[in-house]
FIBAMI-805797 format. One record per residue (C-alpha): residue in one letter; chain; x, y, z. Coordinates in nm, 4 decimals, always signed. Layout:
N
@r:A | c:A | c1:X | c2:Y | c3:Z
...
// end
This chain:
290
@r:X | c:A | c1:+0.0000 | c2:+0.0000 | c3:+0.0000
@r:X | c:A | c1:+0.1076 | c2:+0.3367 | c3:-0.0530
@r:X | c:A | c1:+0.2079 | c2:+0.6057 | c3:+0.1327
@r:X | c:A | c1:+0.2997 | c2:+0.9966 | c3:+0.1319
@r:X | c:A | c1:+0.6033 | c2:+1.1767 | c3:+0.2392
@r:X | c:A | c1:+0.4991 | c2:+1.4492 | c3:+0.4305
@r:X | c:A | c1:+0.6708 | c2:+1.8434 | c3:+0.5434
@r:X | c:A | c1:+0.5556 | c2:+1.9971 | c3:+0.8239
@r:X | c:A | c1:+0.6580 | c2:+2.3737 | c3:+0.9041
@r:X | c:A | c1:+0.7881 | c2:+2.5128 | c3:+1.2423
@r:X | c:A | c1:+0.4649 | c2:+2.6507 | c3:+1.4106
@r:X | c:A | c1:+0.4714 | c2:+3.0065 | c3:+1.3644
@r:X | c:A | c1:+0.2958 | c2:+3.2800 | c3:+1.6031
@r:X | c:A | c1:-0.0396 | c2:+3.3684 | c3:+1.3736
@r:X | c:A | c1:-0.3794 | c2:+3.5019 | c3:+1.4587
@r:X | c:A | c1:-0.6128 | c2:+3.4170 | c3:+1.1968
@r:X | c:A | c1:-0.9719 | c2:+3.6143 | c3:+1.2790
@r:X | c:A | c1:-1.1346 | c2:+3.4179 | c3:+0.9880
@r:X | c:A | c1:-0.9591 | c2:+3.0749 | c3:+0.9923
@r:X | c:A | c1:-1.0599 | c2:+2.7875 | c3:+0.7447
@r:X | c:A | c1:-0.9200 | c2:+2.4939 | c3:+0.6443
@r:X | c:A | c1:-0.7203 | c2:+2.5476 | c3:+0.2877
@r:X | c:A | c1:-0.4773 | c2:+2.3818 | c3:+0.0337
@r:X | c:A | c1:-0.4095 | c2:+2.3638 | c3:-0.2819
@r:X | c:A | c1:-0.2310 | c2:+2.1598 | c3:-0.5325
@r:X | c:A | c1:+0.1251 | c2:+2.2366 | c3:-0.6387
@r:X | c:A | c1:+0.3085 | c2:+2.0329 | c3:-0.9232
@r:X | c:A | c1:+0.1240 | c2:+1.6982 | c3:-0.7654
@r:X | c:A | c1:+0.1787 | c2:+1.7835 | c3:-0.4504
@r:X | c:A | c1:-0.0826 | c2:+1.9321 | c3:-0.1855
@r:X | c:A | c1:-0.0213 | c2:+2.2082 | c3:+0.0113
@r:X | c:A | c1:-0.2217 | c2:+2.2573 | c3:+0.3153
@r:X | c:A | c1:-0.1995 | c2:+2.4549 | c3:+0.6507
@r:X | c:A | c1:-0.2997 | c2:+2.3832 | c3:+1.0621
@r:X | c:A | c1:-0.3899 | c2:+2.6035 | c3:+1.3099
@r:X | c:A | c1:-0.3921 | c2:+2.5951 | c3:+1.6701
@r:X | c:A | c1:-0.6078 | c2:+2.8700 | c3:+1.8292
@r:X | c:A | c1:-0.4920 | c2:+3.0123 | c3:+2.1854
@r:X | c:A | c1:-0.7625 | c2:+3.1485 | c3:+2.3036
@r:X | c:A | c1:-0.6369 | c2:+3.3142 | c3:+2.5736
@r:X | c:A | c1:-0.3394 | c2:+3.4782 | c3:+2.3803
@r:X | c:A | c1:-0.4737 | c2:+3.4901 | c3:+2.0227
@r:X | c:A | c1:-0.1736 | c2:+3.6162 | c3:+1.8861
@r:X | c:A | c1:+0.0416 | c2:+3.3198 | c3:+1.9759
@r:X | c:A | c1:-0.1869 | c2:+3.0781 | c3:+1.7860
@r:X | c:A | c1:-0.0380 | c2:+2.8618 | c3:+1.6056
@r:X | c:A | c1:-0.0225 | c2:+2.8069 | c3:+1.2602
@r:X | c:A | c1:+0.2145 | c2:+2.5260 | c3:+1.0462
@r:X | c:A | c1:+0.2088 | c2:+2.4541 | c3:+0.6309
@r:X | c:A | c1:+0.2002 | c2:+2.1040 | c3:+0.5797
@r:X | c:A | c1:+0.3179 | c2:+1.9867 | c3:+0.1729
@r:X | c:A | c1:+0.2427 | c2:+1.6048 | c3:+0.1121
@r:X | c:A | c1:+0.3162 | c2:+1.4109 | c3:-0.1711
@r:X | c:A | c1:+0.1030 | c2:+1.1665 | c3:-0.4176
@r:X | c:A | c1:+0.1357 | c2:+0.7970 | c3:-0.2880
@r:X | c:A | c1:+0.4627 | c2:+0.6293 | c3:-0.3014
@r:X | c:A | c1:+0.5173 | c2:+0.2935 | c3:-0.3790
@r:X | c:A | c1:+0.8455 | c2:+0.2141 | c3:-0.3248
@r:X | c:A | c1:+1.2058 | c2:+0.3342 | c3:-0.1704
@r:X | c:A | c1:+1.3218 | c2:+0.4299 | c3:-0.5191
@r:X | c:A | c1:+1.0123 | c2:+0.6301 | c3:-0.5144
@r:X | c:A | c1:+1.0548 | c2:+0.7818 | c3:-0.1568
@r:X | c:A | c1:+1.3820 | c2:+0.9065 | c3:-0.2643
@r:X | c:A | c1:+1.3146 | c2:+1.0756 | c3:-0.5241
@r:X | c:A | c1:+0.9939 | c2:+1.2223 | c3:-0.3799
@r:X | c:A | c1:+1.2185 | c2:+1.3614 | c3:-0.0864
@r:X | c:A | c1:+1.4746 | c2:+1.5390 | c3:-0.3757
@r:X | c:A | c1:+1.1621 | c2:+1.7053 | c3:-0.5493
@r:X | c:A | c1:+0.9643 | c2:+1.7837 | c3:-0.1909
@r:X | c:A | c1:+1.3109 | c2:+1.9521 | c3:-0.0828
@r:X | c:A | c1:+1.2778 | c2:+2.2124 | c3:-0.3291
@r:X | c:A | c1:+0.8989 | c2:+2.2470 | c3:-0.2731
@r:X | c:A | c1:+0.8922 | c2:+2.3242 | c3:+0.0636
@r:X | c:A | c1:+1.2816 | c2:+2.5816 | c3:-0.0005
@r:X | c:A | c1:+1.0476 | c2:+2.7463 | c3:-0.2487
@r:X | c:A | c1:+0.7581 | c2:+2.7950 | c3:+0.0209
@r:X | c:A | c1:+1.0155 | c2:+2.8889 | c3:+0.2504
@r:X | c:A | c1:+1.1273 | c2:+3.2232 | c3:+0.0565
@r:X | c:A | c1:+0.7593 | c2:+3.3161 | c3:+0.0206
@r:X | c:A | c1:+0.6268 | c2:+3.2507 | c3:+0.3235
@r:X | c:A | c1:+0.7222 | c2:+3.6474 | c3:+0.4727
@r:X | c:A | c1:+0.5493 | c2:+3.7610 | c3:+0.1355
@r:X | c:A | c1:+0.2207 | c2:+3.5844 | c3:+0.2290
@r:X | c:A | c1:+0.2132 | c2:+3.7807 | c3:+0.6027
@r:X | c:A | c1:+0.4091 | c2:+3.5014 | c3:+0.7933
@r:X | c:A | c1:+0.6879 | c2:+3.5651 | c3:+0.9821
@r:X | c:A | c1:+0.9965 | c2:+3.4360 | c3:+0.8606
@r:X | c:A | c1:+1.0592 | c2:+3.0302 | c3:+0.9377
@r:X | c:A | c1:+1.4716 | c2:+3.0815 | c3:+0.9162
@r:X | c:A | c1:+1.4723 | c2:+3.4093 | c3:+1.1181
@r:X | c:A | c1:+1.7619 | c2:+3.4251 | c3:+1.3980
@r:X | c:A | c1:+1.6388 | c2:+3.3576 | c3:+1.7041
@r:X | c:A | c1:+1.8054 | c2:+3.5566 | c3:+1.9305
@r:X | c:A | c1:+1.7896 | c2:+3.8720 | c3:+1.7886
@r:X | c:A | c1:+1.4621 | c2:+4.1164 | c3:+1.7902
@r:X | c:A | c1:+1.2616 | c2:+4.1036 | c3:+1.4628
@r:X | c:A | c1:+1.4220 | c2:+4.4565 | c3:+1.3479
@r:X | c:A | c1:+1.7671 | c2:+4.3424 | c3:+1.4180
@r:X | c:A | c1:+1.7782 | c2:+4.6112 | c3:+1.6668
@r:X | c:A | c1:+1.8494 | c2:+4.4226 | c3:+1.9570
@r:X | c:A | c1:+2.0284 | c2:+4.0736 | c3:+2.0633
@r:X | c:A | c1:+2.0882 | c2:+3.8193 | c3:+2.3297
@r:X | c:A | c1:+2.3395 | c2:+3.5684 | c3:+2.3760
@r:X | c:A | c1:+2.2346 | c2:+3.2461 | c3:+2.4663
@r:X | c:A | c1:+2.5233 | c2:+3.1105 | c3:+2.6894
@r:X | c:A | c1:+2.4199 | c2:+2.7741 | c3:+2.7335
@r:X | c:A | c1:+2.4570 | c2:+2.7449 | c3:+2.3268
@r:X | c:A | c1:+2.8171 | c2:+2.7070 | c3:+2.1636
@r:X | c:A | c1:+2.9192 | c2:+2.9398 | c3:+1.8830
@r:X | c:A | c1:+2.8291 | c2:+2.8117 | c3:+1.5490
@r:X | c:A | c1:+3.0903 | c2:+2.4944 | c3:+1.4358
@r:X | c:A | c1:+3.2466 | c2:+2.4482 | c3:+1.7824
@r:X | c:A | c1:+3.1651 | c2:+2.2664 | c3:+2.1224
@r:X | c:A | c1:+3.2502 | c2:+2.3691 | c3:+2.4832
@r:X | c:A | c1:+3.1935 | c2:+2.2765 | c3:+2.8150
@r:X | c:A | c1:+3.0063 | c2:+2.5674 | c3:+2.9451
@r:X | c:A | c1:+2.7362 | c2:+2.3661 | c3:+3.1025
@r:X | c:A | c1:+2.9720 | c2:+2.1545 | c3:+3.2566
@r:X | c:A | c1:+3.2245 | c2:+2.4615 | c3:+3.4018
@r:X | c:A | c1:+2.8552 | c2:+2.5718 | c3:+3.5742
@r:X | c:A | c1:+2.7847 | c2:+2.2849 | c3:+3.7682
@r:X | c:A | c1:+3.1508 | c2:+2.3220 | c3:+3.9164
@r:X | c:A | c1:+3.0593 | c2:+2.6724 | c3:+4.0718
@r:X | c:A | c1:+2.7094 | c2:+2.5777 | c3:+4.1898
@r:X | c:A | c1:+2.7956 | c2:+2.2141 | c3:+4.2908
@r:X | c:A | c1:+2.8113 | c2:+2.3575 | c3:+4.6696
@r:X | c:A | c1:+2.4890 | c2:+2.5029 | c3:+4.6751
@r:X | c:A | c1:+2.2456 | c2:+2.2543 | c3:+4.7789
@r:X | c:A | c1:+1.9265 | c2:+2.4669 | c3:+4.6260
@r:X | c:A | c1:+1.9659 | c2:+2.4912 | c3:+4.2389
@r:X | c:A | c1:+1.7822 | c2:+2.7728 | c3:+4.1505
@r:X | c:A | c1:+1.6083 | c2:+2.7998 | c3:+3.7578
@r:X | c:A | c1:+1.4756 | c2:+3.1541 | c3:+3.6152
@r:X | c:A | c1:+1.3324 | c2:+3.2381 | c3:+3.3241
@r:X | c:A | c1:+1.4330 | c2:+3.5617 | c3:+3.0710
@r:X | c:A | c1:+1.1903 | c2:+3.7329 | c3:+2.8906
@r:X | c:A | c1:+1.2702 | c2:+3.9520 | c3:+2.6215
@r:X | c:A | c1:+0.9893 | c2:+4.1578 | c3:+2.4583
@r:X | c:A | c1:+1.0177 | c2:+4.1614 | c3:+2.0646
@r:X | c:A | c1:+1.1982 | c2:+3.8704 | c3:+2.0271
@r:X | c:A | c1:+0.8822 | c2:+3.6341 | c3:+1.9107
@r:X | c:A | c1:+0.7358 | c2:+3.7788 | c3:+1.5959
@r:X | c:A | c1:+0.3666 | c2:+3.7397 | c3:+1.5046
@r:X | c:A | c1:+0.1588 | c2:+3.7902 | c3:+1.2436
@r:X | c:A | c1:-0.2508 | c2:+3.9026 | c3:+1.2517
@r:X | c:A | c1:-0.4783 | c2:+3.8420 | c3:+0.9519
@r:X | c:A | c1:-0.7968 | c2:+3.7712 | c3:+0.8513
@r:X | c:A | c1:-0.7721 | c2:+3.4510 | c3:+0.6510
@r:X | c:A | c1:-0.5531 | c2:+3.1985 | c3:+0.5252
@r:X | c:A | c1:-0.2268 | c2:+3.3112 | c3:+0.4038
@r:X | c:A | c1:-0.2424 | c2:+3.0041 | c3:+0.1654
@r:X | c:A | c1:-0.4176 | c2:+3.1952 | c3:-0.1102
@r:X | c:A | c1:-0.1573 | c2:+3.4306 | c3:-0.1431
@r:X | c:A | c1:+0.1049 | c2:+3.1538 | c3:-0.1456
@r:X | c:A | c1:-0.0836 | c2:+2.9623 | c3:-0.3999
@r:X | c:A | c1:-0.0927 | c2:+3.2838 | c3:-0.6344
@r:X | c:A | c1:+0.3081 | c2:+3.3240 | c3:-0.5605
@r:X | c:A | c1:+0.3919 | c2:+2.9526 | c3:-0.6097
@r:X | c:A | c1:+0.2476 | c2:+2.9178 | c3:-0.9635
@r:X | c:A | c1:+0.3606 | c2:+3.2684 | c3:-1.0868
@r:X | c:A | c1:+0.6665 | c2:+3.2561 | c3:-0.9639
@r:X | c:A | c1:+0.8111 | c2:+3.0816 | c3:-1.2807
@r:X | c:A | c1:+0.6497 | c2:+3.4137 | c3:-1.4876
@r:X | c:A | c1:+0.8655 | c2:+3.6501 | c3:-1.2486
@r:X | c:A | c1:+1.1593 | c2:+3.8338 | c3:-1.4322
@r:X | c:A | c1:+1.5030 | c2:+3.7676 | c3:-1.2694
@r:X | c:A | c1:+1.5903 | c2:+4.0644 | c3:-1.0953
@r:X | c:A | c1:+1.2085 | c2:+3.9934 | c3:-0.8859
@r:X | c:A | c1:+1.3816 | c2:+3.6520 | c3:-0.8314
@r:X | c:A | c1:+1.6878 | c2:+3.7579 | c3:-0.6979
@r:X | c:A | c1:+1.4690 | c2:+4.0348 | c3:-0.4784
@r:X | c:A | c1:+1.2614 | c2:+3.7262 | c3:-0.3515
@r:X | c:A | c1:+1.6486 | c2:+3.5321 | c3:-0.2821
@r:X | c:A | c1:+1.7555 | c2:+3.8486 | c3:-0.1392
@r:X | c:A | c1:+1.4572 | c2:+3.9091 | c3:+0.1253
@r:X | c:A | c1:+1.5515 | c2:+3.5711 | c3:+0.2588
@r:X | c:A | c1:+1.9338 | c2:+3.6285 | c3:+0.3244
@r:X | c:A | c1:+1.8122 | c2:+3.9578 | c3:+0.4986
@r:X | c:A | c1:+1.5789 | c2:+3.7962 | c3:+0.7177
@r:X | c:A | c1:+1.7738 | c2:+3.4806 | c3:+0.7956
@r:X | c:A | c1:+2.0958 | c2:+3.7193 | c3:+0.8564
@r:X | c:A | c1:+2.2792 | c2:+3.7891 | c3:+1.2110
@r:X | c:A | c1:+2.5101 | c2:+4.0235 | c3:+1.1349
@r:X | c:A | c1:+2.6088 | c2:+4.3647 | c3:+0.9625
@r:X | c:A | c1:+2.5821 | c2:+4.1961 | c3:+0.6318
@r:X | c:A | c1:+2.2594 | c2:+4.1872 | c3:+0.6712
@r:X | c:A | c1:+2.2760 | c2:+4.5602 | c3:+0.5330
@r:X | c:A | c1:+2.4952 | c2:+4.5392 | c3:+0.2148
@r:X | c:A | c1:+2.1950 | c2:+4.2733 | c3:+0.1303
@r:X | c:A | c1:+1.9341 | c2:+4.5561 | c3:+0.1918
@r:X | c:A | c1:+2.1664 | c2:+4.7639 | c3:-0.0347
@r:X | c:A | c1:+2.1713 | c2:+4.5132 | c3:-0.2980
@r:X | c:A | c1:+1.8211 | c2:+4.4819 | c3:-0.2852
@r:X | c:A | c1:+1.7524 | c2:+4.8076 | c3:-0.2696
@r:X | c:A | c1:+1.9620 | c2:+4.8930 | c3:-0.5574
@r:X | c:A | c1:+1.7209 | c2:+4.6337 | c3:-0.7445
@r:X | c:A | c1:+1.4092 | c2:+4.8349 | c3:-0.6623
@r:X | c:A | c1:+1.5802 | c2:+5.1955 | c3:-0.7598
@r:X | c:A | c1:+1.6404 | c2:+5.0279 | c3:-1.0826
@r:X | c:A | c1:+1.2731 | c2:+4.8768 | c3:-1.1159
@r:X | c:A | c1:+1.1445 | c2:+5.1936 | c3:-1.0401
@r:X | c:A | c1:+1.3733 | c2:+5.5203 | c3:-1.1640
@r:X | c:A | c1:+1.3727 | c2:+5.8363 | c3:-1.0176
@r:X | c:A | c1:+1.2543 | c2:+6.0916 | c3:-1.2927
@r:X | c:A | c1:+1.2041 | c2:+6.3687 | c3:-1.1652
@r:X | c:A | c1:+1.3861 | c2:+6.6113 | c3:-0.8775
@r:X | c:A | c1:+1.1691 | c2:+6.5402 | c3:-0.5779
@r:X | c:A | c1:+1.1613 | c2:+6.1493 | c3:-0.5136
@r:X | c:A | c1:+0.7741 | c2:+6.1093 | c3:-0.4604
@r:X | c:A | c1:+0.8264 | c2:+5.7097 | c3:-0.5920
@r:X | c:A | c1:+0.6445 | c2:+5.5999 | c3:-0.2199
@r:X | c:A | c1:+0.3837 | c2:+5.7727 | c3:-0.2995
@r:X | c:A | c1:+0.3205 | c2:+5.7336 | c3:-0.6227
@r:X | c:A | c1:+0.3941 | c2:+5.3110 | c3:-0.6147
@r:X | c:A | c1:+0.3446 | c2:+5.2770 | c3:-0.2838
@r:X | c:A | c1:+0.1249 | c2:+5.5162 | c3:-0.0710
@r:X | c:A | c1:-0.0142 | c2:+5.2646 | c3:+0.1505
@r:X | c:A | c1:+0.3503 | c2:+5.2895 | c3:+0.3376
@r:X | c:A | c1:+0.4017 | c2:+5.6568 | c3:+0.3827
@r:X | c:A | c1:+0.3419 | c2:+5.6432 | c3:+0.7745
@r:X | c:A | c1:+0.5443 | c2:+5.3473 | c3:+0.7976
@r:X | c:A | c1:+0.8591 | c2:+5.5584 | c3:+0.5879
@r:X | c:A | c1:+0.7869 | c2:+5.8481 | c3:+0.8484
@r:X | c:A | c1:+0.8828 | c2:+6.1450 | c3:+0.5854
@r:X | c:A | c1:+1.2085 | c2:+5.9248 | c3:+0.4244
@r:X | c:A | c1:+1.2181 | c2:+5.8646 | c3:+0.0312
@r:X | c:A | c1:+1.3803 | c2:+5.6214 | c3:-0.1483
@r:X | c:A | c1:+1.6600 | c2:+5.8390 | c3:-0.2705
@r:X | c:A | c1:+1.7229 | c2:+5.8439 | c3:+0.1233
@r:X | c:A | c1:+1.7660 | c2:+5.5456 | c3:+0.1448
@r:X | c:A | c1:+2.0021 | c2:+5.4953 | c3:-0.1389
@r:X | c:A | c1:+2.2303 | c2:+5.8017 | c3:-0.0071
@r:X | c:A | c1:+2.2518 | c2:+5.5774 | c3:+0.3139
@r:X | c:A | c1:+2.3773 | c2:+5.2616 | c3:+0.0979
@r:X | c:A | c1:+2.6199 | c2:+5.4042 | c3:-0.0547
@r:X | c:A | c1:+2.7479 | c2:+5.6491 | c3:+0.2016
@r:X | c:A | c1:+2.8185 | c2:+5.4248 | c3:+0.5162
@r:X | c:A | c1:+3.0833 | c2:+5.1303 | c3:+0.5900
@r:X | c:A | c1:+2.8496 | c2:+4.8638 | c3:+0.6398
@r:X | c:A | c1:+2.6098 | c2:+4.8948 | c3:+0.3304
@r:X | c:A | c1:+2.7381 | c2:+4.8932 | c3:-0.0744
@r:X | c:A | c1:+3.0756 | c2:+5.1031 | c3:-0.0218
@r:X | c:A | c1:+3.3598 | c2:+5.0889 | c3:+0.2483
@r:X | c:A | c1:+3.5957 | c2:+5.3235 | c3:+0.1096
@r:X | c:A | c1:+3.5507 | c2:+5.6944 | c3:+0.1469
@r:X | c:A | c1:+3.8325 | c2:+5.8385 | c3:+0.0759
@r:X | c:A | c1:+4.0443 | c2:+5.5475 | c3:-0.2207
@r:X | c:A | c1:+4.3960 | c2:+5.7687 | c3:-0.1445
@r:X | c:A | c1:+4.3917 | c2:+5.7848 | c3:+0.1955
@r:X | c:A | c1:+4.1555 | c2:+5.4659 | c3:+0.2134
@r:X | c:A | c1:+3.9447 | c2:+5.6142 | c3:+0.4315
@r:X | c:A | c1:+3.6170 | c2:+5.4214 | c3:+0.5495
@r:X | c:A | c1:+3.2166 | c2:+5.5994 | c3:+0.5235
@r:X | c:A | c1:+3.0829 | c2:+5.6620 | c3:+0.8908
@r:X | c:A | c1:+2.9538 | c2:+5.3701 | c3:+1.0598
@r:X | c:A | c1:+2.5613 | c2:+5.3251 | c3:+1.0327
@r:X | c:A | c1:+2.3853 | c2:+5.4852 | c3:+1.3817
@r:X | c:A | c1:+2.1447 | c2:+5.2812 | c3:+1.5227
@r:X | c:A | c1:+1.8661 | c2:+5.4804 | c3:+1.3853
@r:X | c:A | c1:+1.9728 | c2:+5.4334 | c3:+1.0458
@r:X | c:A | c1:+1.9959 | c2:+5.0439 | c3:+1.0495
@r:X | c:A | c1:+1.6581 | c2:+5.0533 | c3:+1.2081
@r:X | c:A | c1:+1.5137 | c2:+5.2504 | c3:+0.9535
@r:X | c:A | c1:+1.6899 | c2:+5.0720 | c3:+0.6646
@r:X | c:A | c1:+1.5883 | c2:+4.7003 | c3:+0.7408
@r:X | c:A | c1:+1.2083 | c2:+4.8394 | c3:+0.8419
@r:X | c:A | c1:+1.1602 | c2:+5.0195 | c3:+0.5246
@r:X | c:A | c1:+1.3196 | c2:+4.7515 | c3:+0.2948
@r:X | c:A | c1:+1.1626 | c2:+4.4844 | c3:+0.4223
@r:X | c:A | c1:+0.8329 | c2:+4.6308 | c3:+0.3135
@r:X | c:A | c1:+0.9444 | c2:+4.7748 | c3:-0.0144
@r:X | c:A | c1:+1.0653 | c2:+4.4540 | c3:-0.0894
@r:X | c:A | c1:+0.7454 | c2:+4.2611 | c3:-0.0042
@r:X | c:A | c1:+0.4962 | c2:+4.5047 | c3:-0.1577
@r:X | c:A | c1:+0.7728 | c2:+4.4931 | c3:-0.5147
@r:X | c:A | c1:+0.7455 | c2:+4.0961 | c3:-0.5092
@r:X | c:A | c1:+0.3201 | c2:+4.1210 | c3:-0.3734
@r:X | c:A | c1:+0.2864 | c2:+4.3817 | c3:-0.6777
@r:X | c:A | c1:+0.4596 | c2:+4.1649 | c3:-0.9556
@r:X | c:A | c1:+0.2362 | c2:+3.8655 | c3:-0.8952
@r:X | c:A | c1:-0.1047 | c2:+4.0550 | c3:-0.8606
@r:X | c:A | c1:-0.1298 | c2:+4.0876 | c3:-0.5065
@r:X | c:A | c1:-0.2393 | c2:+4.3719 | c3:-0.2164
@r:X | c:A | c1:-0.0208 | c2:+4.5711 | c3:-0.1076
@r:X | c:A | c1:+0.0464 | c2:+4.5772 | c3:+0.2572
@r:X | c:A | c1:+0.2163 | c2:+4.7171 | c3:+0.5543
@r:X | c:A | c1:+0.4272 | c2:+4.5692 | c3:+0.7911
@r:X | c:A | c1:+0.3829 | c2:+4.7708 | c3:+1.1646
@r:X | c:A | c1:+0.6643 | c2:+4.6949 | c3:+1.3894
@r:X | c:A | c1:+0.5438 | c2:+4.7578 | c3:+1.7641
// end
């Protein structure tokens, strides 16, 4: 007898006002979705994709099914933020604006091993009372609100994907590097990208009304700041597109101020989404960091 190979996502925090069951079929496989309501804390519902193959027969079968569901569920992956979902791959330890980060001692940088845990129990071995405590850390769980499924939009963004032209590809590749990125280079990617959308859409005029004009559902989330802003901050400070200031002297650009990095990964994450949502046909939206 047959049976399917199934992916299920992480559970991500997702109130859904409106929730009812969905899925659709992608290249023979089905995409569906499950949610959890918390009633008491709506907002940390929660809410997984599930992709499951046709029947499989045999191991020759399984294996292959497990190549092509791979690159199924990596697609759904990089369009899961464009659908209203936060991120699956975003860092964990570090606040959903990259504004803010925690270390989690107990965990060994990436690629090595130590013996932290062990080196504690030596200093509270003569305590005979181990005392546990919690750490909270507001902002570091992102959550999505919405009214309905996000699996309509993903449906629309799977099977138009293919249509896209390549530089809304590499926007889509770049919007995951950015939000599965934990450190500085997280903002030579928002330059990249951002050098993507200046191109998509040219300044051609003086004043740079291009936010209003494309995208005038996220003037209060830009707070006054254009485009061309934005730009002059990519190419004007060490950690974005250029390093070097001065080539004789080799002089570096300022450093980004905390300010600016906030306000250049909050407004490019929702250029880029509403670029990528407008290519395939979709709303555009805004995303309100609180």
């Amino acid at each position: 007898m047959g049976k399917s190979l199934t992916f299920i996502s992480e559970a991500l925090d997702v109130e859904i006002k409106n929730y009812s069951d969905c899925k659709f079929e992608y290249d023979k496989w089905i995409v569906s979705d499950k949610y959890v309501l918390d009633e008491k804390q709506p907002h940390l519902s929660k809410y997984s994709i599930v992709v499951t193959s046709p029947n499989i027969e045999t191991e020759e079968e399984l294996n292959d099914y497990r190549i092509k569901g791979g690159k199924v569920v990596n697609r759904i992956t990089h369009f899961i933020p464009f659908c209203g979902l936060p991120a699956l791959s975003s860092p964990k330890s570090m606040s959903s604006c990259r504004d803010v980060s925690y270390i989690d001692y107990q965990k060994a940088p990436k690629g090595w091993e130590m013996n932290y845990n062990e080196m504690k129990e030596i200093f509270r071995a003569p305590q005979k009372t181990k005392h546990t405590f919690t750490v909270s850390v507001e902002g570091f769980r992102p959550y999505s609100i919405m009214d309905s499924s996000p699996l309509g939009d993903l449906n629309t963004l799977m099977n138009k994907y293919d249509l896209l032209g390549e530089e809304i590809k590499f926007l889509i590749f770049l919007n995951n590097a950015i939000l599965t990125s934990t450190d500085s280079n997280v903002y030579m990617l928002i330059g990249k990208a951002l050098e993507i959308i200046n191109a998509i859409y040219p300044l051609k005029v003086k004043k740079d009304n291009r936010i209003y004009d494309y995208f005038p559902e996220l003037e209060d989330v830009c707070e006054g700041y254009t485009i061309k802003d934005l730009m002059g901050l990519c190419n004007n400070r060490k950690e974005t597109r250029h390093y070097i200031k001065n080539k004789t002297q080799l002089t570096p650009h300022d450093s980004l101020s905390k300010e600016e990095g906030l306000l250049l990964f909050k407004f490019s994450k929702n250029l880029i989404l509403n670029v990528v949502r407008d290519k395939v046909g979709l709303a555009h939206v805004a995303i309100i960091h609180k």
